[in-house]
N, C-alpha and C positions, 0 to 999 in steps of 0.2 A: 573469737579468740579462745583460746584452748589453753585450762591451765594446767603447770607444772607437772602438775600428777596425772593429765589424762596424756599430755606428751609422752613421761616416761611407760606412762600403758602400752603408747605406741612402739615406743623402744622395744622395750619388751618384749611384747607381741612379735616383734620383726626375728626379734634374737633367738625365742622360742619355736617359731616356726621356718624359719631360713637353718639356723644352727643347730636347733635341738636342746637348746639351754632348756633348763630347770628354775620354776620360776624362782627356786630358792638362792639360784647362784645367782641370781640378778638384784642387787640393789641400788643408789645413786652413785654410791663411792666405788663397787667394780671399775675394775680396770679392763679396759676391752684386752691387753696384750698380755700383759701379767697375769691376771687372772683368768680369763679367757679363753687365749691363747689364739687371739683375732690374728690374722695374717692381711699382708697387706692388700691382696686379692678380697677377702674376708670384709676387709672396711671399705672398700666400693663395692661390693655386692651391699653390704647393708646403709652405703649412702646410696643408692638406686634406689632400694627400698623404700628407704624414708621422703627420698624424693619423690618417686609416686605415691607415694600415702599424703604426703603436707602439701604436693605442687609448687614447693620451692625448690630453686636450684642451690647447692652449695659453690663454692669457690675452693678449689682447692687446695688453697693456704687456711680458709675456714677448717677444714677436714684434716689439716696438718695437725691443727692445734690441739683437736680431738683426743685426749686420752681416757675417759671414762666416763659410763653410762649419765652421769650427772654433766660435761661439756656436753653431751649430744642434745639433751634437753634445753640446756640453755641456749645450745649455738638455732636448735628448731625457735624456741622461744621469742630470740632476738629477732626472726625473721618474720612472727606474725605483726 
């Protein structure tokens, strides 16, 4: 079981190398769409990602609810 803080590593990691983020613009409270500027293309490329990196699946009403690097953590969280 992997905590809080090595999940959002993962985040992270996915955002910085998929998108080209900057670790700096990445904290829990960013917002993928606001801040971001995640496209809806954008947030399934990086539930893929996350999904091969954890080997859970998401649901995607889970993936709706999604707005900021701190739900993604929790939503991976809930599913260890």
């Amino acid at each position: 079981m992997q905590s809080k803080e090595e999940i959002f590593g993962w985040v992270a990691e996915v955002l910085m190398h998929e998108f080209e983020f900057s670790v700096d613009e990445l904290d829990p409270a960013t917002h993928l769409i606001d801040d971001l500027d995640l496209d809806s293309i954008d947030a399934v490329d990086m539930a893929v990602r996350l999904e091969e990196k954890t080997g859970y699946r998401f649901a995607e009403e889970e993936l709706r609810s999604v707005t900021t690097i701190q739900d993604v953590v929790d939503l991976i969280d809930g599913h260890q």
